[in-house]
LUMTI-401913 format. One record per residue (C-alpha): residue number from 0; x, y, z; chain; residue in one letter. Coordinates in steps of 0.2 Angstrom, whole numbers, plus 5000, padded with zeros to 4 digits. Example, Ala and Ser with C-alpha at 12.3 -4.5 7.8 and 13.67 -1.06 7.14 Angstrom:
% LUMTI-401913
+------+------+-------+------+--------+------+
| rose | east | north |   up | drenza | nupa |
+------+------+-------+------+--------+------+
|    0 | 5062 |  4978 | 5039 |      A |    A |
|    1 | 5068 |  4995 | 5036 |      A |    S |
+------+------+-------+------+--------+------+
//
This chain:
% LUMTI-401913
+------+------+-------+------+--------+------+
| rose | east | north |   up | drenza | nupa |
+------+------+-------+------+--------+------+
|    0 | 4968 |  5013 | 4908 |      A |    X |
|    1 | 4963 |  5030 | 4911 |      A |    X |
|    2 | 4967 |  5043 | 4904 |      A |    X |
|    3 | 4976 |  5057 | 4915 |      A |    X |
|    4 | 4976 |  5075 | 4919 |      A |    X |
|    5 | 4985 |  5086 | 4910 |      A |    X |
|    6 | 4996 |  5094 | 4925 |      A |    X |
|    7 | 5003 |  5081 | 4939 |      A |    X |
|    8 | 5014 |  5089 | 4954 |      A |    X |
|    9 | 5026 |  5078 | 4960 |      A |    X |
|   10 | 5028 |  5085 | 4979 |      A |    X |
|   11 | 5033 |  5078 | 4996 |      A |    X |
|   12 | 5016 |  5071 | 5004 |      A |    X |
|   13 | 5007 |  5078 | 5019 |      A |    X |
|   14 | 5014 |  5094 | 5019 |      A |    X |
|   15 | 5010 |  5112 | 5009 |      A |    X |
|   16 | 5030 |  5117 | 5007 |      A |    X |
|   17 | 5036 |  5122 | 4991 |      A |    X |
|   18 | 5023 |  5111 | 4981 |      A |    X |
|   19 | 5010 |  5125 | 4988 |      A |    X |
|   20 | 5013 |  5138 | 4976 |      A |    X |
|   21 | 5006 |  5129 | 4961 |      A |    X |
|   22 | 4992 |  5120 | 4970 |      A |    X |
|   23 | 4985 |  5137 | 4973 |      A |    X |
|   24 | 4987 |  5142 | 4956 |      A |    X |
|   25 | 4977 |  5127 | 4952 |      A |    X |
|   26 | 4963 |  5129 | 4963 |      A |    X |
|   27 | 4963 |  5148 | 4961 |      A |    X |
|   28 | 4960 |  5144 | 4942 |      A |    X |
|   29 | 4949 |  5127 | 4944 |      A |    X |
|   30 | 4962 |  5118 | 4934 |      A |    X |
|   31 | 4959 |  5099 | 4936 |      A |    X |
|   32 | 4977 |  5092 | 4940 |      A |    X |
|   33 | 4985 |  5078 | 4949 |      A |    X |
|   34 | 4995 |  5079 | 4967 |      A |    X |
|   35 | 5002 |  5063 | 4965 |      A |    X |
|   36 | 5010 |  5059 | 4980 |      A |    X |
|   37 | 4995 |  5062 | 4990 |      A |    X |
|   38 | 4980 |  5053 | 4980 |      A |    X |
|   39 | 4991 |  5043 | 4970 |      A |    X |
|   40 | 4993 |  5026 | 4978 |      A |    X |
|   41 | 5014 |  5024 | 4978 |      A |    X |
|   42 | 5015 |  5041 | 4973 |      A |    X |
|   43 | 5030 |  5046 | 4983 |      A |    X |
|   44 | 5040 |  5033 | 4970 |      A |    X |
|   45 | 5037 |  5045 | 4957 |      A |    X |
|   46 | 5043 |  5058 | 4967 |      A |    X |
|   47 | 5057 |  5051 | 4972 |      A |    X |
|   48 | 5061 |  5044 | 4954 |      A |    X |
|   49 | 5061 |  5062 | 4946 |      A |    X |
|   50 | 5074 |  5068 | 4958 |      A |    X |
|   51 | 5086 |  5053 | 4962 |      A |    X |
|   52 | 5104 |  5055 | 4962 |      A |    X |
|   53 | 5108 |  5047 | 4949 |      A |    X |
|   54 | 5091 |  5051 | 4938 |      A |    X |
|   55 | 5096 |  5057 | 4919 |      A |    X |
|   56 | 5086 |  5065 | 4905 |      A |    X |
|   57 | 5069 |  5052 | 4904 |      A |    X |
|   58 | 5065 |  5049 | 4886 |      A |    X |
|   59 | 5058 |  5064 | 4882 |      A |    X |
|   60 | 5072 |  5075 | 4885 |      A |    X |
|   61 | 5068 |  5082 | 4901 |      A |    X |
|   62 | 5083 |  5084 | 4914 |      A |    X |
|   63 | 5080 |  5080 | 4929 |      A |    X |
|   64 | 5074 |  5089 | 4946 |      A |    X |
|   65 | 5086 |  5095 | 4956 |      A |    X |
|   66 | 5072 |  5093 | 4971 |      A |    X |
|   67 | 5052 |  5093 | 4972 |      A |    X |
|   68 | 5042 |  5101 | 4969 |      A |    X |
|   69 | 5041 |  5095 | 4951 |      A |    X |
|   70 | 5027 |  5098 | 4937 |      A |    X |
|   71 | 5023 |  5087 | 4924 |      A |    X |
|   72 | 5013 |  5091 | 4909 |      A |    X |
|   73 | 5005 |  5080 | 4897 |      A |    X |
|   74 | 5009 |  5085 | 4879 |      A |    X |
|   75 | 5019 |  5102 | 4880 |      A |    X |
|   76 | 5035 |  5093 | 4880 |      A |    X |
|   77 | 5049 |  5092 | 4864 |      A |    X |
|   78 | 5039 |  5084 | 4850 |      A |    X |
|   79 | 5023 |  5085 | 4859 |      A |    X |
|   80 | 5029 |  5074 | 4872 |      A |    X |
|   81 | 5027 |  5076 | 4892 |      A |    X |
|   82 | 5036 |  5090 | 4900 |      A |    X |
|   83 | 5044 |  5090 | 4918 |      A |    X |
|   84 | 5048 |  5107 | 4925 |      A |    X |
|   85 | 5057 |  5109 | 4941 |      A |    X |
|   86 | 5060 |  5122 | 4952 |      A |    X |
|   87 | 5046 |  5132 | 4961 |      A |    X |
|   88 | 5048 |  5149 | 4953 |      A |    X |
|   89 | 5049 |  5142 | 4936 |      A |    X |
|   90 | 5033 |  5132 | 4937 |      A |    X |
|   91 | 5024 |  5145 | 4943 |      A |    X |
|   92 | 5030 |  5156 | 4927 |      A |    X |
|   93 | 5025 |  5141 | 4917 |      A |    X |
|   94 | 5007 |  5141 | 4925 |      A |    X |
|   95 | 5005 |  5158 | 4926 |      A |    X |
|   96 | 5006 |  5160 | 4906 |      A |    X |
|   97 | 4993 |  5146 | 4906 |      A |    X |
|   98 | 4982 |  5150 | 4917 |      A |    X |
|   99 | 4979 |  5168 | 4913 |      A |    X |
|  100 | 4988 |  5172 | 4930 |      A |    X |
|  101 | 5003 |  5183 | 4923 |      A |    X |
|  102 | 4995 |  5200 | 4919 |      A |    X |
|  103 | 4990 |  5208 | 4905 |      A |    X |
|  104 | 5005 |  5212 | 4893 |      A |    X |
|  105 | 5026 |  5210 | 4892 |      A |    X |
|  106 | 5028 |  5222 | 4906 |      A |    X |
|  107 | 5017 |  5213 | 4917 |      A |    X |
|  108 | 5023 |  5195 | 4915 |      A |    X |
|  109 | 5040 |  5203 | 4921 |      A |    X |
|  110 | 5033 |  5214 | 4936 |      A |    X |
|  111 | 5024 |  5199 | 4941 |      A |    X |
|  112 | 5040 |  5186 | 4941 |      A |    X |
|  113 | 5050 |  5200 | 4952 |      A |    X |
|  114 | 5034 |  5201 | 4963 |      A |    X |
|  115 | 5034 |  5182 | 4964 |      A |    X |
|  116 | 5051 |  5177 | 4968 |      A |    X |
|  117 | 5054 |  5194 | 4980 |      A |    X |
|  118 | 5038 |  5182 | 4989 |      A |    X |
|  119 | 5047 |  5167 | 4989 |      A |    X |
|  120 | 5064 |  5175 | 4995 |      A |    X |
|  121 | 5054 |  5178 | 5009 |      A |    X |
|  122 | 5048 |  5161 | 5010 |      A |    X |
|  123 | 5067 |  5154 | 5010 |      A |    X |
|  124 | 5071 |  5167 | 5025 |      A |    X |
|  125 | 5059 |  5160 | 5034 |      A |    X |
|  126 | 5064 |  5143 | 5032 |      A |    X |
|  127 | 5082 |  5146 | 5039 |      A |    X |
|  128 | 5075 |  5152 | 5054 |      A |    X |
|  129 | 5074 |  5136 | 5060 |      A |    X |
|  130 | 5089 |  5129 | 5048 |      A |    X |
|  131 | 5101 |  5141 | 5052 |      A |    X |
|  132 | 5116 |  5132 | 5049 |      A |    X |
|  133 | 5112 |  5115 | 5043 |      A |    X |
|  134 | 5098 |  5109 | 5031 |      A |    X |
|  135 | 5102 |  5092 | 5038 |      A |    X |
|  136 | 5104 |  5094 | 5056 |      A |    X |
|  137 | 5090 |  5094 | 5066 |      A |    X |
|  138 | 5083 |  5110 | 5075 |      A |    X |
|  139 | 5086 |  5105 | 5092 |      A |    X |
|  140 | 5106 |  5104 | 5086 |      A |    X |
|  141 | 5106 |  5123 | 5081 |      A |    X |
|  142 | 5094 |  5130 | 5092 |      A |    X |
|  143 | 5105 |  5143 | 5099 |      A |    X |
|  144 | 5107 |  5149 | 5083 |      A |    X |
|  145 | 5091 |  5147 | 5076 |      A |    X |
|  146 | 5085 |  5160 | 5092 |      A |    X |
|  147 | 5097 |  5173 | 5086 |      A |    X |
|  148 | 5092 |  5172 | 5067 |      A |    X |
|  149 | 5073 |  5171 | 5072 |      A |    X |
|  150 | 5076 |  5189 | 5082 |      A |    X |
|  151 | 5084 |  5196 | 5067 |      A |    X |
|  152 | 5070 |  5188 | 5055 |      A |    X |
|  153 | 5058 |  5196 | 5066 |      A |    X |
|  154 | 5065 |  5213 | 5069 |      A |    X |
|  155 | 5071 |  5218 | 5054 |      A |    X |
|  156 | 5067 |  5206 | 5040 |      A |    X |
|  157 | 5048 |  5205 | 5041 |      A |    X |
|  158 | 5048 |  5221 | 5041 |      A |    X |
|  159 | 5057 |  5227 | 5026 |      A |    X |
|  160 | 5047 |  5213 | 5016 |      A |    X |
|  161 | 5030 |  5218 | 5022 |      A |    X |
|  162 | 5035 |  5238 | 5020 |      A |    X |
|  163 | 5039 |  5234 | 5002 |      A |    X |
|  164 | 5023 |  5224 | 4997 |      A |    X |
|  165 | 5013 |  5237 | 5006 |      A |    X |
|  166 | 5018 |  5249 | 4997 |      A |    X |
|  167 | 5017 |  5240 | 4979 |      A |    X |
|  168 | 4998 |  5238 | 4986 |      A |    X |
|  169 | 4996 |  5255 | 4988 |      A |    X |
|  170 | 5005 |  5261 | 4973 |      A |    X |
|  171 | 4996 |  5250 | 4960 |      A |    X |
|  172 | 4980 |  5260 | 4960 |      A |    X |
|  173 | 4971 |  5247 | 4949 |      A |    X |
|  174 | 4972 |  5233 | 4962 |      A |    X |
|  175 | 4963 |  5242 | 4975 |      A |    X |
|  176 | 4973 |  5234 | 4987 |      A |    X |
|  177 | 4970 |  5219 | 4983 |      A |    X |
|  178 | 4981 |  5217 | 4969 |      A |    X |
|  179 | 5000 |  5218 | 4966 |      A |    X |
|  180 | 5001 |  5220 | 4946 |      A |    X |
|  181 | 4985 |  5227 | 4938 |      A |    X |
|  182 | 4967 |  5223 | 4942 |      A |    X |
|  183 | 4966 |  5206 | 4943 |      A |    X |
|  184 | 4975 |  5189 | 4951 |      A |    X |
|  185 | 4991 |  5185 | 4947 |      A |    X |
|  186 | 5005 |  5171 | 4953 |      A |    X |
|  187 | 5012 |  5183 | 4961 |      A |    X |
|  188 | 4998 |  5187 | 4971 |      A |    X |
|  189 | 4996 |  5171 | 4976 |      A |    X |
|  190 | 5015 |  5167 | 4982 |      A |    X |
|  191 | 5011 |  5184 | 4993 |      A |    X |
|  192 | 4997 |  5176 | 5003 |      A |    X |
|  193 | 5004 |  5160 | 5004 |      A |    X |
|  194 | 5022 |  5165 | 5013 |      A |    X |
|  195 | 5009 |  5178 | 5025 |      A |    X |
|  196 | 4997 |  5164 | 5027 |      A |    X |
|  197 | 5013 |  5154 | 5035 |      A |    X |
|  198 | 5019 |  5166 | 5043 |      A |    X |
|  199 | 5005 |  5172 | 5054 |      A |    X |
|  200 | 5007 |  5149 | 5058 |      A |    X |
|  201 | 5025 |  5151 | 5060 |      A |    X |
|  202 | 5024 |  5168 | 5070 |      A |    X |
|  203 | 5008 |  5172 | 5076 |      A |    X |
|  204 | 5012 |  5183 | 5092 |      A |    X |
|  205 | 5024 |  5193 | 5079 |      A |    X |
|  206 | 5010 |  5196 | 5067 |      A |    X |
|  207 | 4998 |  5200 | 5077 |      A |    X |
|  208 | 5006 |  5212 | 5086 |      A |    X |
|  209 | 5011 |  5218 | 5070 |      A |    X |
|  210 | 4993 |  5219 | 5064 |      A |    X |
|  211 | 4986 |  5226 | 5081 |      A |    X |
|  212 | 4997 |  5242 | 5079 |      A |    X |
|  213 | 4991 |  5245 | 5062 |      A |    X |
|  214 | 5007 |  5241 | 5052 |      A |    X |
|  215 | 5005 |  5237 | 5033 |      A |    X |
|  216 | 4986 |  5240 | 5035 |      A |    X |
|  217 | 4985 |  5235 | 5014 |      A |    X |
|  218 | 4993 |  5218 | 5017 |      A |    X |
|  219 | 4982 |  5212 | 5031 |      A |    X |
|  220 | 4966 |  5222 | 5029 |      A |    X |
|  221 | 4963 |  5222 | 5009 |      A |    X |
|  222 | 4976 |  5211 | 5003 |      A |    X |
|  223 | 4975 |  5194 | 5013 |      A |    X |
|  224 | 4956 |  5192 | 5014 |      A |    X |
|  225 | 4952 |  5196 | 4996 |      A |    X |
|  226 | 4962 |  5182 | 4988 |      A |    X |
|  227 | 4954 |  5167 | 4995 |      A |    X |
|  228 | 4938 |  5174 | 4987 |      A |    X |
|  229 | 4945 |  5168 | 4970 |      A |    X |
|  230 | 4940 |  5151 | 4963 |      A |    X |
|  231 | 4939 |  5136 | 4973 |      A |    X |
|  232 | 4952 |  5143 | 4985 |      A |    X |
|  233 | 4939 |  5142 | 4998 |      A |    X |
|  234 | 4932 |  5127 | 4996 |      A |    X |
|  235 | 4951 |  5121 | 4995 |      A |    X |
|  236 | 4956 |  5129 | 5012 |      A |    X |
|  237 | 4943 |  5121 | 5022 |      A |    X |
|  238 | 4947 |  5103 | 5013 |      A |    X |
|  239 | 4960 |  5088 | 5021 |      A |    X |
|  240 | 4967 |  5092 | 5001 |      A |    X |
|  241 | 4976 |  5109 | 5011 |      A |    X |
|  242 | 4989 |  5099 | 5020 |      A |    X |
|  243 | 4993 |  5106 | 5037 |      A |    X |
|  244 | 5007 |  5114 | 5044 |      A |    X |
|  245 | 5022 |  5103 | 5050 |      A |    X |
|  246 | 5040 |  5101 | 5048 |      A |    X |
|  247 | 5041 |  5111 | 5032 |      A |    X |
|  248 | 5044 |  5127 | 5027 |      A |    X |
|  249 | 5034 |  5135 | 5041 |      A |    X |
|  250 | 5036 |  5128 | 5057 |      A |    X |
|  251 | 5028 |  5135 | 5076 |      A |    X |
|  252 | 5044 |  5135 | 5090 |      A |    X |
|  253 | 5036 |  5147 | 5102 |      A |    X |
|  254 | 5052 |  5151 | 5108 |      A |    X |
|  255 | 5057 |  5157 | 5092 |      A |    X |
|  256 | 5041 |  5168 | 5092 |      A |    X |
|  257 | 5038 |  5187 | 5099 |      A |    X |
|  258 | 5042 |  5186 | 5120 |      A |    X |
+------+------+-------+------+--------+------+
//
């Protein structure tokens, strides 16, 4: 039996969702790891196993996952056992301590957290966009709704989320631009481009348009181009391993979009 990698991600299959924030810290990093629903034959069991309704603690210890995406860890559990860690910004925290992507010092590691879940926040607006009312319901049976919570996403929230990771751009000196903490990637960096990289799916008339009038100039000039460039990202992009856009978190309505 062979022998297998140290980190497994458990996550839906054929889609980036939630489960994208760690891959890219992976291929940012060239860490081998395992995304187990997607090149594991069967995988989804696994997935489904480590957050069914009535799953407990496994042997190890570990509680279980509320939902995916979940990260398991060969060997850095209780007793030197395997660990499962759940919850998006909690995993990315994890990793970002192991793979040298949470800054240089104390005060770093915590600027870098509240950069990173500021990112996701935005991620989870975006989401409801389409779910207004109901994660459950379909989109067609709170479109009405969805159209009015789209405008207001639009209008005002983009904005004051772009605004304020502009100006952390501008105002960490170090980064050039390019960076939010210091002079070199971090976790959060990498939440950042992931939400924009969505959006510009998700919305591309109202980020274009955004971008054409030369609003936050940092975030689509400097920022969003210079993180691919680190570590296997690129190769990564251009794969079939980079699940395309669908009924996830970032999702195109044009009807939701700028008119």
């Amino acid at each position: 039996m062979s022998t297998p990698q140290k980190y497994e991600l458990l996550y839906w299959p054929g889609i980036p969702g939630r489960g994208e924030f760690p891959r890219l810290a992976f291929e940012a990093t060239r860490t081998p790891y395992t995304d187990v629903s997607n090149t594991v034959p069967g995988g989804i069991h696994q997935v489904l196993a480590v957050k069914a309704d009535d799953a407990t603690h496994d042997e190890a210890g570990n509680p279980p996952a509320f939902a995916p995406p979940a990260l398991r860890v060969h060997g850095e559990g209780k007793n030197g056992k395997t660990l499962v860690l759940s919850q998006t910004p909690a995993i990315l925290a994890f990793l970002g301590d192991k793979l040298d992507l949470a800054g240089a010092d104390a005060a770093e590691r915590a600027w870098i957290q509240a950069l990173a879940l500021t990112a996701l926040d935005l991620n989870n607006e975006t989401h409801d966009t389409h779910h207004p009312v109901s994660t459950l319901a379909y989109y067609e049976d709170q479109k009405t709704e969805a159209l009015r919570k789209a405008a207001d996403f639009r209008e005002a929230r983009i904005p004051k989320f772009f605004g304020y990771f502009e100006r952390v751009l501008k105002g960490n000196k170090e980064g050039k631009g390019k960076y939010l903490v210091g002079d070199k990637l971090s976790y959060a960096d990498l939440a950042l481009w992931q939400v924009v990289h969505g959006l510009k799916f998700a919305f591309p008339k109202e980020l274009k348009a955004r971008e054409d009038a030369g609003e936050f100039p940092t975030i689509f000039k400097t920022f969003f181009p210079a993180v691919p460039e680190h570590g296997n990202l690129k190769e990564y992009l251009d794969s079939d391993r980079r699940k395309p856009y669908s009924k996830g978190v970032f999702r195109h309505y044009p009807e939701l979009d700028r008119q």
